[in-house]
C-alpha positions as a printed NumPy array, in Angstrom:
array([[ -2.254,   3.604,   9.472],
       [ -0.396,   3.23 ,   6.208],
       [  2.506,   2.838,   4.288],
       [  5.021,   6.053,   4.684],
       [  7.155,   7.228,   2.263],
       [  8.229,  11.07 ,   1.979],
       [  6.143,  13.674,  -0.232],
       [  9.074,  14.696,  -2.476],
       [  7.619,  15.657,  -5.844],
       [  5.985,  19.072,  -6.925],
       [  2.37 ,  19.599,  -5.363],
       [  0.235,  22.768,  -6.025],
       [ -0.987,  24.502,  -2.933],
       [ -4.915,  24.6  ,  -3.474],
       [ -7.144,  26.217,  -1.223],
       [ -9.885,  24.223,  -0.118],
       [-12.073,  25.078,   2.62 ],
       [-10.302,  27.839,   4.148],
       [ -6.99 ,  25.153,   4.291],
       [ -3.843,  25.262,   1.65 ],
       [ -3.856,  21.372,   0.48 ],
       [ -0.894,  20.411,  -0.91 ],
       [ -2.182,  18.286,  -4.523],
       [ -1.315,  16.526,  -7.55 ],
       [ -3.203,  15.842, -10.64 ],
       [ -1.987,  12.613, -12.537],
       [ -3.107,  11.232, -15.805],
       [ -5.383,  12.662, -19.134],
       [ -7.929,  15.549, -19.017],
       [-10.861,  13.964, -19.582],
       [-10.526,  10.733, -18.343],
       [-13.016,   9.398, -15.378],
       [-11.507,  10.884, -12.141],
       [ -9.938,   8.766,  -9.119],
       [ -9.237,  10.444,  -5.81 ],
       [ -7.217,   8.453,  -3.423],
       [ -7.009,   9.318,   0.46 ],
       [ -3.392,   8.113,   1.613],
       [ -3.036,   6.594,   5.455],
       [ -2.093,   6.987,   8.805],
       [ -2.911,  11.166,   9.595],
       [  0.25 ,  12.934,  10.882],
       [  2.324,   9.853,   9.158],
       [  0.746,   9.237,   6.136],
       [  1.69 ,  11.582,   2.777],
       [  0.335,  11.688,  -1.325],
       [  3.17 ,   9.766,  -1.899],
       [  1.886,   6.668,  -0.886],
       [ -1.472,   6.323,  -3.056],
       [  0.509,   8.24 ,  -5.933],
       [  2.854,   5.51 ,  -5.927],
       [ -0.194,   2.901,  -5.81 ],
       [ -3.334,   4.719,  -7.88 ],
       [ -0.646,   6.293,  -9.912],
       [ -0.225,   3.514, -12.091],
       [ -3.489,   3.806, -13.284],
       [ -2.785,   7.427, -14.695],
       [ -2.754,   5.79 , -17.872],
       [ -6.325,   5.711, -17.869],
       [ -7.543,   7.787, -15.257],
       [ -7.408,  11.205, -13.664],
       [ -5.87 ,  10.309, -10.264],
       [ -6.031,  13.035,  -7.901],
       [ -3.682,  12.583,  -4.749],
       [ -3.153,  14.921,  -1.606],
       [ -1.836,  15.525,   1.422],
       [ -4.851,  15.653,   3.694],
       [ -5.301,  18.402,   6.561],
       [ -2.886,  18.231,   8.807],
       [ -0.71 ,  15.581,   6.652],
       [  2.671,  16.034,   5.417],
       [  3.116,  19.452,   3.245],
       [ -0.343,  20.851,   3.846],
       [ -1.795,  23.399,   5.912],
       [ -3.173,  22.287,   9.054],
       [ -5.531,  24.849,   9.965],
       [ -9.041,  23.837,  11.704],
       [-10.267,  20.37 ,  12.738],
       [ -9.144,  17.424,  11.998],
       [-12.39 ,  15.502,  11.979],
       [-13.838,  13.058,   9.623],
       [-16.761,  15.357,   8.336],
       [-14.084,  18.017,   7.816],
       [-11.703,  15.532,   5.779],
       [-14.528,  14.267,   3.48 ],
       [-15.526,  17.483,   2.962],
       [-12.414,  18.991,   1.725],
       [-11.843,  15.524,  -0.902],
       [-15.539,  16.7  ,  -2.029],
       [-14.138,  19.831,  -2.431],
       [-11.338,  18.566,  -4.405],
       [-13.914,  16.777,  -6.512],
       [-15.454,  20.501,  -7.319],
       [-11.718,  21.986,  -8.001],
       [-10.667,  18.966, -10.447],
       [-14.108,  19.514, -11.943],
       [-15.866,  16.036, -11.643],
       [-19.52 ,  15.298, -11.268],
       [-19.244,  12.096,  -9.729],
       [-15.35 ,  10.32 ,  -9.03 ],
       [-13.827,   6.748,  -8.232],
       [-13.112,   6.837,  -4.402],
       [ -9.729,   5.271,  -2.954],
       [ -8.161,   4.787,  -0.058],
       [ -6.138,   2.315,   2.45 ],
       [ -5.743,   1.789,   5.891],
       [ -7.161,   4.97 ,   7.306],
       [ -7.216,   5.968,   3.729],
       [ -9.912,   3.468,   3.607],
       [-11.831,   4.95 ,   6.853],
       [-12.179,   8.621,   4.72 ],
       [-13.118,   6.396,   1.769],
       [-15.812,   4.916,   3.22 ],
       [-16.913,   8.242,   4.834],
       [-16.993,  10.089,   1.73 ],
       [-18.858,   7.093,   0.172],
       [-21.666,   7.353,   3.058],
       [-21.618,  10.954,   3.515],
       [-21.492,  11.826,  -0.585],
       [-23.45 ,   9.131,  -1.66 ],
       [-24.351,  10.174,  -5.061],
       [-20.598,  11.602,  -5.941],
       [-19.415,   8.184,  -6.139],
       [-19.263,   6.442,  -9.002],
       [-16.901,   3.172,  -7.822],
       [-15.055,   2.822,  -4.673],
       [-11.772,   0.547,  -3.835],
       [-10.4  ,  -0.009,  -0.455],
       [ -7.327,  -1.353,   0.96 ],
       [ -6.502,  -2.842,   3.935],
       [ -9.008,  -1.225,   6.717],
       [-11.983,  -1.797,   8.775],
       [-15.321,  -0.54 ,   9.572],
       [-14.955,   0.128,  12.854],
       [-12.494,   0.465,  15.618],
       [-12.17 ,  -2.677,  16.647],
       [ -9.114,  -3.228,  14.342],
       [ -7.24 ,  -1.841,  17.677],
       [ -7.968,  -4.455,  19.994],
       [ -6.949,  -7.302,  17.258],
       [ -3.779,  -5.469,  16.175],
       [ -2.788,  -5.514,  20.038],
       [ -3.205,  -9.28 ,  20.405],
       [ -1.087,  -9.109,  17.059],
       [  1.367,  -6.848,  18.097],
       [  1.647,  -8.988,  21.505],
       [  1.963, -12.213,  19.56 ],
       [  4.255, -11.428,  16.728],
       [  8.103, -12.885,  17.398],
       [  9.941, -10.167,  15.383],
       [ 10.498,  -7.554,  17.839],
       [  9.545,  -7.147,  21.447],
       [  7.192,  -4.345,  21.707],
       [  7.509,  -1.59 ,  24.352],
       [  3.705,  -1.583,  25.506],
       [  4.015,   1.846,  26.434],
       [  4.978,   3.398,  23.403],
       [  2.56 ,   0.897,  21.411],
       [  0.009,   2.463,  23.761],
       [  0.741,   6.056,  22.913],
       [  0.364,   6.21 ,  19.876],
       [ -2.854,   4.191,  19.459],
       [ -4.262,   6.421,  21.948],
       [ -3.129,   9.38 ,  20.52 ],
       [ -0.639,  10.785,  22.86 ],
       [  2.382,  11.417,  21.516],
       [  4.41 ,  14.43 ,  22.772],
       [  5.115,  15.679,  19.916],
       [  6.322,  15.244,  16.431],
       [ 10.138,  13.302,  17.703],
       [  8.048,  11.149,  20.068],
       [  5.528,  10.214,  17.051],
       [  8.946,   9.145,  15.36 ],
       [  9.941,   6.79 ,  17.845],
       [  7.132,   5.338,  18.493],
       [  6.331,   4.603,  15.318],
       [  9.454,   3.363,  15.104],
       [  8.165,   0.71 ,  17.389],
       [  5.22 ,  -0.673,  15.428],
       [  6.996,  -0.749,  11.785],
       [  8.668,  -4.064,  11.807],
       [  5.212,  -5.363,  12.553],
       [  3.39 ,  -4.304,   9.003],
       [  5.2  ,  -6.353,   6.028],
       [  5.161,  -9.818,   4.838],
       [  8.999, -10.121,   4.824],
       [ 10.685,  -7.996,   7.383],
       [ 13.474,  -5.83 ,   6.541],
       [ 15.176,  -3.851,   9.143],
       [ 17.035,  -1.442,   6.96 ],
       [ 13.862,  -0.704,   5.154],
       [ 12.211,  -0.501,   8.254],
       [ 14.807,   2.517,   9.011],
       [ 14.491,   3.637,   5.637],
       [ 10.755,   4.516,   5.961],
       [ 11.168,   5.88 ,   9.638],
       [ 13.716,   8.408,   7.497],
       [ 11.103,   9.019,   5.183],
       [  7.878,   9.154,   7.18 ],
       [  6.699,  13.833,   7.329],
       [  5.349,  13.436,  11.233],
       [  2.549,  15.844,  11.971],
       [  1.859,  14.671,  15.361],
       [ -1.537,  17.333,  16.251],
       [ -3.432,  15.436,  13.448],
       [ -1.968,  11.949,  14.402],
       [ -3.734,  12.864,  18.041],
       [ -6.508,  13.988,  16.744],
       [ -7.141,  10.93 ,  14.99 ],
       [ -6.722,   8.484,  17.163],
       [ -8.037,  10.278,  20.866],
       [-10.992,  12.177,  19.427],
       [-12.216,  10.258,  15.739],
       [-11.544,   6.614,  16.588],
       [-12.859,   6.019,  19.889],
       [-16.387,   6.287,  18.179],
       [-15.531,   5.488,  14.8  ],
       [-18.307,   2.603,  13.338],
       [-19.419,   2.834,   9.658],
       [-21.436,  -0.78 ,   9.94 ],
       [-24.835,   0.697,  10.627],
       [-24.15 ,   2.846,   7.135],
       [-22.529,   0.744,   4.878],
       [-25.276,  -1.594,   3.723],
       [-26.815,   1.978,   2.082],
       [-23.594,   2.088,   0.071],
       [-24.826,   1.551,  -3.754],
       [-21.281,   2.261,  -5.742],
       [-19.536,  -0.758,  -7.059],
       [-17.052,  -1.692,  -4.626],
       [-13.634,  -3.531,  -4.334],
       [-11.851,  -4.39 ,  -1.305],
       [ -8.457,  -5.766,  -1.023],
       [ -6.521,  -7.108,   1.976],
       [ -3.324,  -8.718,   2.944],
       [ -3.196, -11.975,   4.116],
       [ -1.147, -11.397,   7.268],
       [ -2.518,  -7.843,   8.348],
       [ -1.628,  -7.134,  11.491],
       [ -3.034,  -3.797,  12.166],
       [ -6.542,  -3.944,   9.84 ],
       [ -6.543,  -8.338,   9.735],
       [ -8.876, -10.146,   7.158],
       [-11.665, -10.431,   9.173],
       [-12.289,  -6.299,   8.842],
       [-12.206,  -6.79 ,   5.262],
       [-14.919,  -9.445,   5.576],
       [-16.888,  -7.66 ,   7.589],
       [-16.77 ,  -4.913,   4.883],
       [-17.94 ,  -7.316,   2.405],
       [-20.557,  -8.353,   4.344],
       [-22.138,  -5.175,   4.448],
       [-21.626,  -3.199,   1.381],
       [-24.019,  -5.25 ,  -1.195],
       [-22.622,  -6.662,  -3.975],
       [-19.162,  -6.136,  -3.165],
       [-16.143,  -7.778,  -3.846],
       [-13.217,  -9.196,  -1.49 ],
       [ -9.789, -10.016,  -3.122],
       [ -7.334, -11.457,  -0.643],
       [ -3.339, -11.315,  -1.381],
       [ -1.623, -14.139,   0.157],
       [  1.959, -12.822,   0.243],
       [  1.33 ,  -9.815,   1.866],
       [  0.772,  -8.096,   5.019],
       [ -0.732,  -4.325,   5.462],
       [  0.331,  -3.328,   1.901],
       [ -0.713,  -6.068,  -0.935],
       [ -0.059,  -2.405,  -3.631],
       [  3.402,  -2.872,  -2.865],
       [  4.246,  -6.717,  -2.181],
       [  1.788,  -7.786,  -4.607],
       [  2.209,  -4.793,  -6.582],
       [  1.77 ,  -6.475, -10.203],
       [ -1.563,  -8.745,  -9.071],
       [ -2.391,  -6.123,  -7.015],
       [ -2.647,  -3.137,  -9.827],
       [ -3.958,  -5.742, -12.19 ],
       [ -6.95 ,  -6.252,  -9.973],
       [ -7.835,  -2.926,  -8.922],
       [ -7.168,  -2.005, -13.167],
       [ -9.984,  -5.055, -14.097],
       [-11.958,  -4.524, -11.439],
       [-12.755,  -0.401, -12.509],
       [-12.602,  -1.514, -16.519],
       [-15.634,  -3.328, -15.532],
       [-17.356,  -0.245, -13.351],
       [-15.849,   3.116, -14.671],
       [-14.687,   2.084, -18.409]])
């Protein structure tokens, strides 16, 4: 899960793989392409990674969508990670790029790392944000949850949604609701509200996520095969993908590199935002000039 705010701007409807996509191309024709996967399914939206990878428009081709099932797109088919790293390499053929600069945080980061393993030789660089190689981010971000003196947590909605349960797309709402105060270095309840307000719930893909993908979600036999340059990036106090999944990243992608932000909890590209863009900026000067 991710940062949420609302897909507002002007998308074009593409079809890709039988599936209306709602997408927006950012930056020069020409320049060395960057498609970023935003968070959270059924939560998540293009407007988080546009507001992040957008700044690097200057430079490069950044390619952000709303992925099946995710705020204005169609929702038509599976939800399934072979189906969502299929339709970004489809993407990849529309925007007309040989090889592209993958992206992605928090679950962002799980399709990241998917496309990386299942479309090895599209990759040319690949930055991740805040997520794990596995699933057992959910049994650390309930001892988190269960720890954390903020807010008391109603166990049963906390369970709901990490199960993926949800009733429907006003029950998504409040229970996400429930788990918000938990994700920032400073907490803020009015901007708390503000991105409940903001958040496009899709609660069939949020389900499908988490009670059909997750419960046998484990990259870590596949990453070490990973060969693109690679940048990870974590906040310090994480609750929901902590450190330690970033490490264990970094580990087992060789030759990869681990940046941690110290002032920051799930999202370092917006509490960090200036160190933050500076590093992801040097760090793909240095890959994908």
């Amino acid at each position: 899960m991710s940062e949420f705010a609302a897909a507002t701007t002007e998308a074009e409807l593409v079809e890709i793989n039988g599936n209306r996509l709602a997408v927006e191309v950012l930056g020069p024709e020409g320049a060395p392409v960057l498609i970023a996967h935003h968070g959270a399914p059924g939560l998540g939206s293009r407007a988080e990674p546009r507001g992040s990878f957008g700044r690097l428009a200057d430079t490069y081709r950044v390619v952000v969508f709303d992925a099946r099932g995710s705020g204005q797109s169609e929702g038509n088919g599976t939800f399934s990670h072979e189906q969502w790293a299929a339709d970004v390499d489809a993407l990849r053929e529309w925007v007309g790029a040989e090889q592209i600069i993958m992206a992605g945080g928090s679950y962002g980061g799980f399709m990241a790392m998917e496309y990386a393993t299942r479309y090895p030789d599209r990759v040319r660089a690949l930055v991740l944000r805040d997520t794990s190689p596995d699933n057992s981010n959910e049994e650390r971000a309930l001892a988190n949850a269960l720890a954390n003196t903020r807010v008391e947590i109603d166990r049963e909605k906390f369970d709901r949604i990490f199960a993926g349960k949800v009733r429907d797309d006003a029950d998504l709402r409040d229970c996400w609701r429930e788990i918000l105060p938990l994700y920032d270095y400073h907490y803020d309840p009015a901007a708390v509200e503000a991105k409940v307000e903001a958040t496009p719930y899709r609660f069939e893909a949020h389900n499908y996520a988490f009670s059909v993908n997750m419960p046998n979600y484990d990259l870590k036999p596949v990453l070490p095969k990973i060969t693109a340059p690679t940048l990870i990036t974590v906040g310090r106090t994480d609750w929901i993908t902590p450190v330690e999944c970033s490490e264990k990243i970094a580990s087992l992608i060789p030759g990869s590199r681990l940046v941690v932000f110290e002032k920051s909890g799930h999202s370092p590209q917006i509490e960090e935002a200036e160190a933050w863009t500076e590093v992801v900026r040097g760090f793909l000067a240095e890959v994908a000039p």
